[in-house]
N, CA and C of each residue as an Amber inpcrd file, in Angstrom:
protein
   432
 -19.6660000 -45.7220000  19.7130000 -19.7890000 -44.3040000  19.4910000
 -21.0270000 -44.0330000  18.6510000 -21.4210000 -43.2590000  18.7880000
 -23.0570000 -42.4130000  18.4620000 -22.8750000 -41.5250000  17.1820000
 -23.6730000 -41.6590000  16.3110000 -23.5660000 -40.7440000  14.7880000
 -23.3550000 -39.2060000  15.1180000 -23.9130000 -38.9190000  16.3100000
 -23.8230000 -37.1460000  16.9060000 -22.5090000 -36.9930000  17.3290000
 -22.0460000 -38.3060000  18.0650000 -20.6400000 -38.0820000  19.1870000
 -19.4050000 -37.8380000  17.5990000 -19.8540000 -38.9720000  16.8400000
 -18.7210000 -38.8910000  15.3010000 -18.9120000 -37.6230000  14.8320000
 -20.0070000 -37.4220000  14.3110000 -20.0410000 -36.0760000  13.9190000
 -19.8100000 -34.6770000  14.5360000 -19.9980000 -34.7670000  15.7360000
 -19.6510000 -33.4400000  16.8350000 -17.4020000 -33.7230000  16.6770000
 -17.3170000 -34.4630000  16.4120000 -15.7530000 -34.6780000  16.8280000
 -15.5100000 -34.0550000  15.3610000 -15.7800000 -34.7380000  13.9890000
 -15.8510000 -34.3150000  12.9180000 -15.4880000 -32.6560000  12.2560000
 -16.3990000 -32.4160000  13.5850000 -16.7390000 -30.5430000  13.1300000
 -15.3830000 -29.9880000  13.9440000 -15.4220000 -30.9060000  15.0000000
 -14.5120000 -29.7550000  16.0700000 -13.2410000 -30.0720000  15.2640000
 -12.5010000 -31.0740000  14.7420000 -11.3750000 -31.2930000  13.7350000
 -11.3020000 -30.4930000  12.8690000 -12.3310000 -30.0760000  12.0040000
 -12.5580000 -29.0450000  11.0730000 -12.3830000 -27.6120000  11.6310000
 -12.9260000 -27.3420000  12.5980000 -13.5070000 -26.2380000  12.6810000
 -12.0520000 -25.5710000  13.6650000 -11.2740000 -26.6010000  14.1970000
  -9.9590000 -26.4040000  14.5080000  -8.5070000 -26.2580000  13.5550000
  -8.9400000 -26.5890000  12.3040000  -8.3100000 -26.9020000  11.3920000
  -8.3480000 -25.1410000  10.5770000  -9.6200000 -25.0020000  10.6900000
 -10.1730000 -23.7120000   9.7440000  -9.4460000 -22.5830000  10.3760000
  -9.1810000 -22.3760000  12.0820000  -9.0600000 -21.8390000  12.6380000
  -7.3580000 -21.4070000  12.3740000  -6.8140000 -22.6020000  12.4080000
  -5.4160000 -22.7730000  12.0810000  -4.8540000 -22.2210000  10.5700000
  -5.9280000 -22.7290000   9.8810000  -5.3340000 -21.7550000   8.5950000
  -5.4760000 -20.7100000   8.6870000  -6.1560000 -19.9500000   9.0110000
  -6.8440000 -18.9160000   9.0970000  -5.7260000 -18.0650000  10.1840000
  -5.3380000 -18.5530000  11.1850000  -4.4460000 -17.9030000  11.4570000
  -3.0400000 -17.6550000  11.2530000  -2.5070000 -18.9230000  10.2700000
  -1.3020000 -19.2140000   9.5060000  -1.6030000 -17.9710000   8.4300000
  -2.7190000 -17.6870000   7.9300000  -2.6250000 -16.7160000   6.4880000
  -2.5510000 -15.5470000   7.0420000  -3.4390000 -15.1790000   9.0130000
  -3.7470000 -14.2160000   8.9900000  -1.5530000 -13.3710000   9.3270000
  -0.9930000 -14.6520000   9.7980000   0.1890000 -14.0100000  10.0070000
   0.8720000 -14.1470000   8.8440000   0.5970000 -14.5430000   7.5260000
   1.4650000 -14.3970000   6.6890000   1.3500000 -13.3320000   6.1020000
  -0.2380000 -12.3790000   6.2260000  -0.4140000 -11.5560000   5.6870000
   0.2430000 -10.0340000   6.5600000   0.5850000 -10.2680000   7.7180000
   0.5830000  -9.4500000   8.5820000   2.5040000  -9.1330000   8.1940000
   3.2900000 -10.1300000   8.4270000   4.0600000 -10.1970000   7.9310000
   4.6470000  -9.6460000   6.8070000   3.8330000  -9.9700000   5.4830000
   3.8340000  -9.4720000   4.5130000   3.7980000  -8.0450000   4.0300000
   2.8770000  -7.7510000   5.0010000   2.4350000  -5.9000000   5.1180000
   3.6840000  -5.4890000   5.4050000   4.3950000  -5.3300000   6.6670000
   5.3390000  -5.2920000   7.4430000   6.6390000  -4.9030000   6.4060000
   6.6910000  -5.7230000   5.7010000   7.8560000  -6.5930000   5.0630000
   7.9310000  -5.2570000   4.2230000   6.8500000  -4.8330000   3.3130000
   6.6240000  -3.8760000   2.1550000   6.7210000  -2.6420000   2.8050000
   6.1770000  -2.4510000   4.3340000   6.2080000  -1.1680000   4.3490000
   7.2750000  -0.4880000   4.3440000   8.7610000  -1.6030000   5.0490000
  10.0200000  -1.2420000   5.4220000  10.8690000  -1.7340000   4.3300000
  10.4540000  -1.4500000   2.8160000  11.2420000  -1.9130000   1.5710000
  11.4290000  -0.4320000   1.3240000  13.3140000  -0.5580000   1.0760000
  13.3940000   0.4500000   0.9290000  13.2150000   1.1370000  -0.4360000
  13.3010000   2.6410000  -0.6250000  13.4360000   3.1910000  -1.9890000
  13.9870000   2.8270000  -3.5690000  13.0580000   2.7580000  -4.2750000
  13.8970000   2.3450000  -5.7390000  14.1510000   3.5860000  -6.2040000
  13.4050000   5.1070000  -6.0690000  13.8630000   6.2070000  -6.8240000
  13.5270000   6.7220000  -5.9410000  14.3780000   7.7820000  -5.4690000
  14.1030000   9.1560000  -4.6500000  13.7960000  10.4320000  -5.1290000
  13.3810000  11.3870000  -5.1090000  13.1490000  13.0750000  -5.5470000
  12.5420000  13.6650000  -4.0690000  13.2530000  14.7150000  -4.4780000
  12.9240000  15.7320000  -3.3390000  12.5090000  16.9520000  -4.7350000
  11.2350000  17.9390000  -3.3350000  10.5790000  18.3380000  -3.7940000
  11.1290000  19.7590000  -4.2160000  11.4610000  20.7950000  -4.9810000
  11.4510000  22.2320000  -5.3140000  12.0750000  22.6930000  -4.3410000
  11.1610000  23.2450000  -2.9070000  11.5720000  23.3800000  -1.8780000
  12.6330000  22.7030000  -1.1640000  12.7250000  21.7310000  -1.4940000
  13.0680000  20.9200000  -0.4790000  12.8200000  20.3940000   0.9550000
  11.6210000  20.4610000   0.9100000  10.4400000  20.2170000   2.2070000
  10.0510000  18.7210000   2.1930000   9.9930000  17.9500000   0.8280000
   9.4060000  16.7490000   0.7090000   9.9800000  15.9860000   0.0450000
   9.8570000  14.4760000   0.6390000  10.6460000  13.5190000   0.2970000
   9.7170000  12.5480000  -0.6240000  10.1840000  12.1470000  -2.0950000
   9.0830000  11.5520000  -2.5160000   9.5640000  10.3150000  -2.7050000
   9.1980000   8.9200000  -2.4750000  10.0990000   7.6600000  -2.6630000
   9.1780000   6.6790000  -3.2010000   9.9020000   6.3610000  -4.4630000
   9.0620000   4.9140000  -5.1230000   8.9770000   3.8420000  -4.8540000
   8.2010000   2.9840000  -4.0790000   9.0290000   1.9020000  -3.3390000
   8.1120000   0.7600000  -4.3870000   9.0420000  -0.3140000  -4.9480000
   8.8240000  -1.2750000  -5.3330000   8.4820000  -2.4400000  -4.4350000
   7.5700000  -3.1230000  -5.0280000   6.9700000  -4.4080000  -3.7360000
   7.0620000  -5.5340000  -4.9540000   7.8910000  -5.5650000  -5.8750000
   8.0590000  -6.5330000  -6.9110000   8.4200000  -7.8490000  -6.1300000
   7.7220000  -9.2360000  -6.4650000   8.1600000 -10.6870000  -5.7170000
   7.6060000 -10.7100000  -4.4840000   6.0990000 -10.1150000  -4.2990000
   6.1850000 -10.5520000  -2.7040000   4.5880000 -10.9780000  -3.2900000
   4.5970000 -12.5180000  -3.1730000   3.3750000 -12.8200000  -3.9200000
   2.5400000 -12.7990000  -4.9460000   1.8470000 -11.9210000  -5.2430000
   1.0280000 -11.9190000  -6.3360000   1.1380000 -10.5810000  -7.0930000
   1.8790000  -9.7580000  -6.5540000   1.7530000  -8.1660000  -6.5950000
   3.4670000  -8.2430000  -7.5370000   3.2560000  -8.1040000  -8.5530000
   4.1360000  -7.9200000  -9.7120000   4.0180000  -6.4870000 -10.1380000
   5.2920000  -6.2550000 -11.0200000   5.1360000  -4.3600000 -10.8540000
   4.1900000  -3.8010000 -10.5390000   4.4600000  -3.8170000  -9.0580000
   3.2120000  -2.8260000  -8.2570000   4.6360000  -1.8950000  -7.3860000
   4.2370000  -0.9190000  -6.9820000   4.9030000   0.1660000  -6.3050000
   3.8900000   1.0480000  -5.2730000   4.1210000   1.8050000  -4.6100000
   3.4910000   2.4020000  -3.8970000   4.4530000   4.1110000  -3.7450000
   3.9860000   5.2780000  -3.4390000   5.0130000   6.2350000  -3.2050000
   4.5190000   6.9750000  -1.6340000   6.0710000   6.6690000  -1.2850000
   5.8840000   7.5820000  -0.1410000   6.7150000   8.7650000   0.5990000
   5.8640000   9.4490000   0.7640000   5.9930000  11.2930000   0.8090000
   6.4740000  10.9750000   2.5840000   6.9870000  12.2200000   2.0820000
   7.7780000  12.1810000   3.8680000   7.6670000  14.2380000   3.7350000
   7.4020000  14.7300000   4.6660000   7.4490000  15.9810000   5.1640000
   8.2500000  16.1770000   5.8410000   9.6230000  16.9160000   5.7240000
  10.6960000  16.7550000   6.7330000  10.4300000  18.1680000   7.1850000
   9.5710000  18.8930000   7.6510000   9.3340000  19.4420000   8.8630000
   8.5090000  18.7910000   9.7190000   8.0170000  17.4830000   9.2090000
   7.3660000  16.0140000  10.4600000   7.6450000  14.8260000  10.1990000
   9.0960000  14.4800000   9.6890000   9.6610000  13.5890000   9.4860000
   8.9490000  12.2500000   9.8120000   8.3330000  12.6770000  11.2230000
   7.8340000  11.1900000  11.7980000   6.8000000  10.4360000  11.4450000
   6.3950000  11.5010000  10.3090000   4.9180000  11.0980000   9.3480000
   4.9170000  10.7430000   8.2320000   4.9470000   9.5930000   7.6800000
   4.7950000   9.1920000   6.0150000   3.3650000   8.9990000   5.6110000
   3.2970000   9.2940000   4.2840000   2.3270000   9.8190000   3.8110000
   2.5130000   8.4500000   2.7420000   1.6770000   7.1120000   2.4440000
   1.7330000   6.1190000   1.6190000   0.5440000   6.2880000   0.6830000
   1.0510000   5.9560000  -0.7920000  -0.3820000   6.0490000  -1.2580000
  -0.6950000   4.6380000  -1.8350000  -1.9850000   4.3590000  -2.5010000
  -2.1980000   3.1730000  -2.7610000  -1.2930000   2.5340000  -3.7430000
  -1.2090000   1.1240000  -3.9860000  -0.5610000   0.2710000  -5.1350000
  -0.4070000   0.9640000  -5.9780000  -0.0360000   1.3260000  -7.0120000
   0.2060000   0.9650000  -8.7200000   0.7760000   0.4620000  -9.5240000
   0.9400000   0.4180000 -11.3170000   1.4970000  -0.5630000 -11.6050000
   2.9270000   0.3010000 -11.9220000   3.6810000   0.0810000 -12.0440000
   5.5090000   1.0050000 -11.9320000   5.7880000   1.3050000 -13.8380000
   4.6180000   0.6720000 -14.6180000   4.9300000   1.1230000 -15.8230000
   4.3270000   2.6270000 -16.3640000   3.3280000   3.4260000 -15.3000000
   2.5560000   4.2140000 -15.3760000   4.0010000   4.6570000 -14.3630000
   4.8590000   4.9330000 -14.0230000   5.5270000   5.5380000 -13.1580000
   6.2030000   6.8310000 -13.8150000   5.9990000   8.0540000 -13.3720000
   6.9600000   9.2700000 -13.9680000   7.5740000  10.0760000 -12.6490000
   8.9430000  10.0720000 -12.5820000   8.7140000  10.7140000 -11.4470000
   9.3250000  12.2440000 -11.6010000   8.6280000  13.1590000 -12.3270000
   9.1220000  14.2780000 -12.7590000   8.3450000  15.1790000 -11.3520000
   8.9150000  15.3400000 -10.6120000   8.5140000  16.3770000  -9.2720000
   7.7900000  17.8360000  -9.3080000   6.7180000  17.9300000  -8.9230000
   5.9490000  19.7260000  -8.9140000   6.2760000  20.0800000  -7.6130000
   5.5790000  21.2250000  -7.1970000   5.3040000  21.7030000  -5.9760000
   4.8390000  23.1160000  -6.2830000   3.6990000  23.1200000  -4.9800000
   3.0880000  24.5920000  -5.4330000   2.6000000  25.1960000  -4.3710000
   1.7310000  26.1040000  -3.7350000   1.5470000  26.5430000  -2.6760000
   0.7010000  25.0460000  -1.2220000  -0.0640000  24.5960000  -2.4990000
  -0.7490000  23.4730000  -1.4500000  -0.0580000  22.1200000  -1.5540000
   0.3760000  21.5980000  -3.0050000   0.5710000  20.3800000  -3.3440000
   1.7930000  20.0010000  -3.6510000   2.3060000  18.9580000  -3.7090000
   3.3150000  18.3710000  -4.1190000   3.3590000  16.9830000  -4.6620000
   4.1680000  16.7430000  -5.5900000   3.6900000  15.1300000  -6.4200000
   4.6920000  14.9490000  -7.5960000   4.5190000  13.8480000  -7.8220000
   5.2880000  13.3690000  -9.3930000   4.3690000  13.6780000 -10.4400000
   4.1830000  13.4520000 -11.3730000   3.5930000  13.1770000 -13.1210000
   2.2440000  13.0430000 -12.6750000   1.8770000  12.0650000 -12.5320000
   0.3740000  11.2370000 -12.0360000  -0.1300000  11.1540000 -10.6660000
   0.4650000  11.8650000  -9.5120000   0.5210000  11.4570000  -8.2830000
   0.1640000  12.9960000  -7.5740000  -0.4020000  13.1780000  -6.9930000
  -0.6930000  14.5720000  -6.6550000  -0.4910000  14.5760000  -4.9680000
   0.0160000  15.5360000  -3.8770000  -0.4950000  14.8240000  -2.3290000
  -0.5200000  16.5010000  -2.2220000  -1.9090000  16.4820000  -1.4530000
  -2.3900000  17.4340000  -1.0320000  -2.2800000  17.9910000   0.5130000
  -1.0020000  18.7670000   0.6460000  -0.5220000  18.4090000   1.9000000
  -1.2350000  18.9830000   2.8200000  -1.8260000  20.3110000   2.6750000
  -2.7050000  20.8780000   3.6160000  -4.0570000  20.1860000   3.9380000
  -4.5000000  19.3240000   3.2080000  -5.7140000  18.2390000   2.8580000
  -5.2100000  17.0130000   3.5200000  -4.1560000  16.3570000   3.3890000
  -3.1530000  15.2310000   3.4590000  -3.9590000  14.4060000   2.7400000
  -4.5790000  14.3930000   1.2080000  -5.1380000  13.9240000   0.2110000
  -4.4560000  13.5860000  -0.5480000  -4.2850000  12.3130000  -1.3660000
  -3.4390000  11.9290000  -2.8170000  -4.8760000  12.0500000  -3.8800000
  -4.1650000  12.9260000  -5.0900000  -4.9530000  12.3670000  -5.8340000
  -4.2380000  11.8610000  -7.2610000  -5.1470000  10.5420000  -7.6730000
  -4.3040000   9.6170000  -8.4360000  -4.3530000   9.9830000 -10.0200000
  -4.2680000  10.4410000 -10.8810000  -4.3930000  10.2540000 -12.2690000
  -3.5900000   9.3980000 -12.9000000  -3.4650000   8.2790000 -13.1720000
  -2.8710000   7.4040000 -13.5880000  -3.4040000   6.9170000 -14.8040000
  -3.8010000   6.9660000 -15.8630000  -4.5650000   6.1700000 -16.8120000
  -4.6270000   4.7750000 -16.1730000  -5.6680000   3.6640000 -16.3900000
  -6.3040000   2.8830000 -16.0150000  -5.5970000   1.9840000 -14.6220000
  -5.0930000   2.9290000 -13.6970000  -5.4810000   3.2120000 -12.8270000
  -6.2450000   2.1030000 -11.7890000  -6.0530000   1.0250000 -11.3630000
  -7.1720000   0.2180000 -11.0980000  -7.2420000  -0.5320000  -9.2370000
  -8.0470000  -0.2680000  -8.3650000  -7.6640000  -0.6030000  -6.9300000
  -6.8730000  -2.1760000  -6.5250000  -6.3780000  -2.0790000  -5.5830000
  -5.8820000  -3.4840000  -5.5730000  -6.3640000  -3.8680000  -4.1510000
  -6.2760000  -4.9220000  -3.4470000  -6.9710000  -5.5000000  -2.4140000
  -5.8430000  -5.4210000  -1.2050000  -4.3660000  -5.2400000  -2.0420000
  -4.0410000  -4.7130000  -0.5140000  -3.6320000  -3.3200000   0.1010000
  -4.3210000  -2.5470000  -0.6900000  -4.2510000  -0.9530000  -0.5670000
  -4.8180000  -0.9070000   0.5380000  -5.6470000  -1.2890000   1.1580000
  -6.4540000  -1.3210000   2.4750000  -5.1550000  -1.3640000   3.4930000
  -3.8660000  -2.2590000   2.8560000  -2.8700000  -2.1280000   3.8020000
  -1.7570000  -1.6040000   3.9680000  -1.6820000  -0.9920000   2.5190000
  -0.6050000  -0.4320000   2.3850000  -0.5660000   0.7810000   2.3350000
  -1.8210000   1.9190000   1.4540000  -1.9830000   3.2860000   2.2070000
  -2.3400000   3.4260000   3.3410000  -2.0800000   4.7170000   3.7040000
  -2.3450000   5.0700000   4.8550000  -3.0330000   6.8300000   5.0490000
  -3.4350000   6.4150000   4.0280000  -3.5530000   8.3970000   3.4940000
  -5.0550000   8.6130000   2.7180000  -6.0340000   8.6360000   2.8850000
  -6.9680000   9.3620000   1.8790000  -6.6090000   9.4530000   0.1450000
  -7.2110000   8.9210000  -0.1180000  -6.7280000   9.1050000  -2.2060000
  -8.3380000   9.5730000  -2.8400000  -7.9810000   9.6500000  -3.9650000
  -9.1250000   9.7150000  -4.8180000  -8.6020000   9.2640000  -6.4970000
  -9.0280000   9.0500000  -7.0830000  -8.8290000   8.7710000  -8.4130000
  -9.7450000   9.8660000  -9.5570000  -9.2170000  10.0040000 -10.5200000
  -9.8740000  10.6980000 -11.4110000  -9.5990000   9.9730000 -13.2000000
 -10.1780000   9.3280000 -13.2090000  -9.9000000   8.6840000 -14.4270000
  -9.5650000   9.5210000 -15.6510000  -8.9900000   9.6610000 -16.3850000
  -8.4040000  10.1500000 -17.4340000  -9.5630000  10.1600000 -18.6770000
């Protein structure tokens, strides 16, 4: 055998190998998403009206994401639409309910329903890497 033929075999072992992890993480991550989106409620509030459903959902133990939560708004005149906003940490959590001609939200959490905008005031407040998968909604932050 030839130093090219060893080495061409070399790469393709590797490069089959890379492939394999890579798709072992890409389904663990896929999974994972999945898993959080359909966790159910730790605190419920409905809104003033009673138009909106606001739900704290804890994602505590699923990897690396320790009191993290996410909230999600439900419009029950479009039930079929949830409104997720990004991570946070559940010690910044208040869930004292507003509602007003445009908006509706907890303490720190604002959703701008005619906009379908969250906006976040949370004191430090900080993005996490799997918000990319777990909102599904437009946010903004405004630092305190």
């Amino acid at each position: 055998m030839s130093l090219s033929t060893t080495m061409n075999m070399l790469r393709s072992k590797w490069l089959r190998r890379t492939v394999l992890v890579a798709v072992v993480l890409g389904v663990a991550l896929a999974y994972t998403v999945n898993v959080m989106l359909g966790y159910p409620a730790s605190t419920t509030q409905v809104s003033p009206s009673g138009r909106f459903i606001m739900e704290n959902v804890r994602v505590d133990g699923i990897f690396f994401l320790r009191r993290m939560a996410y909230l999600r708004v439900i419009d029950t005149q479009a039930p079929e639409t949830v409104y997720r906003t990004p991570l946070y940490d559940t010690q910044s959590l208040d869930m004292r309910v507003f509602e007003n001609d445009h908006e509706v939200g907890i303490y720190w959490i604002r959703f701008d329903w005619q906009k379908k905008l969250f906006v976040i005031s949370m004191p430090e407040w900080e993005e996490h890497g799997m918000n990319v998968f777990v909102s599904n909604t437009p946010y903004t932050h405004f630092k305190n």
